[in-house]
N, C-alpha and C positions, 0 to 999 in steps of 0.2 A: 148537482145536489145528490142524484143518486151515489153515483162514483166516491163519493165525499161518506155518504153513510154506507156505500157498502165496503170500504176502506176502514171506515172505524172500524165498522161491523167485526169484519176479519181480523182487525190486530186483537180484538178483545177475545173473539174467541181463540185465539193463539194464546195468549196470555195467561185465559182459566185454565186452558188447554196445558201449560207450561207452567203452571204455578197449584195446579189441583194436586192430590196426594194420590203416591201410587195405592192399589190396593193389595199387594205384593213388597213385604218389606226383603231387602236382598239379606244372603244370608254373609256375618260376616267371617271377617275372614279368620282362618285356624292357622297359627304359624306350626308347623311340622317340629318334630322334636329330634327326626333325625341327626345323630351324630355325626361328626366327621373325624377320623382319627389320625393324629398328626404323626406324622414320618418324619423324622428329625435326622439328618446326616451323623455320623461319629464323629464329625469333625467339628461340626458347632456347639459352641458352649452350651452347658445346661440352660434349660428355662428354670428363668425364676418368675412369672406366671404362674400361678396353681389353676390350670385349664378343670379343674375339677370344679371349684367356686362358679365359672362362667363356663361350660364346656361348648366346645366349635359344634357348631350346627350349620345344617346346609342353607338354611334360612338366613343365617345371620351371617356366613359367607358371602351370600350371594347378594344381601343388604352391605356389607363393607365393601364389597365389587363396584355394587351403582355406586354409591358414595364417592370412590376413588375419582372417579370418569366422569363425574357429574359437576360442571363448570358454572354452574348455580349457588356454588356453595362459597365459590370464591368473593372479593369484595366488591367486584363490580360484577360478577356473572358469567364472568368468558373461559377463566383458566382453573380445569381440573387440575389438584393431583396428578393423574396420569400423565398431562401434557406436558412436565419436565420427566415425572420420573414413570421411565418407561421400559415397560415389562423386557422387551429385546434387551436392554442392556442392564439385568437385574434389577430396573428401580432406581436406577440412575441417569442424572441428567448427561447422558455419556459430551466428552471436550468441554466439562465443566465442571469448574471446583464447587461453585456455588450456580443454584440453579437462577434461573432467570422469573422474577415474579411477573407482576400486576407492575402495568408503567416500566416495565425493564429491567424492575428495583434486583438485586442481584442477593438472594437469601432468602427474598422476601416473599 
């Protein structure tokens, strides 16, 4: 009987313990407005983007980065982006016309 209440005892205060409010709200977060300015070869066509409307930030590079690599986004969870097209070979699924999806599917 003891062991029995001092077992409640403990998950309960674990629980207040784990469900009480901090008294300390965290502060949030500030995304940086740093720019990034892009370097465009002589050889590739103009942008037709107007980066001025949305201009590159390091913030939102480095948010399009995870995104890339992040295999959560796919339709079952497993396959980034990245994992066909891949940075070594420009972003290509290199010995492939079409890259290989989810299930194999070929495009997709």
């Amino acid at each position: 009987m003891n062991k029995s209440f001092l077992v409640v005892g403990a998950m309960a205060l674990f629980g207040w313990a784990a469900c009480s409010k901090s008294s300390s709200t965290p502060d949030p977060i500030t995304p940086t407005t740093e720019t990034l300015e892009l370097t465009q070869p002589s050889y590739f066509p103009p942008l037709v983007y107007d980066l001025k409307s949305n201009p590159l930030t390091y913030d939102g590079f480095q948010l399009g980065r995870s995104l890339f690599y992040d295999g959560l986004l796919s339709r079952n969870g497993t396959i980034a982006c990245g994992t066909c097209h891949q940075q070594a070979v420009a972003f290509t699924h290199h010995g492939h016309d079409l890259s290989h999806g989810i299930d194999d599917k070929i495009g997709m």
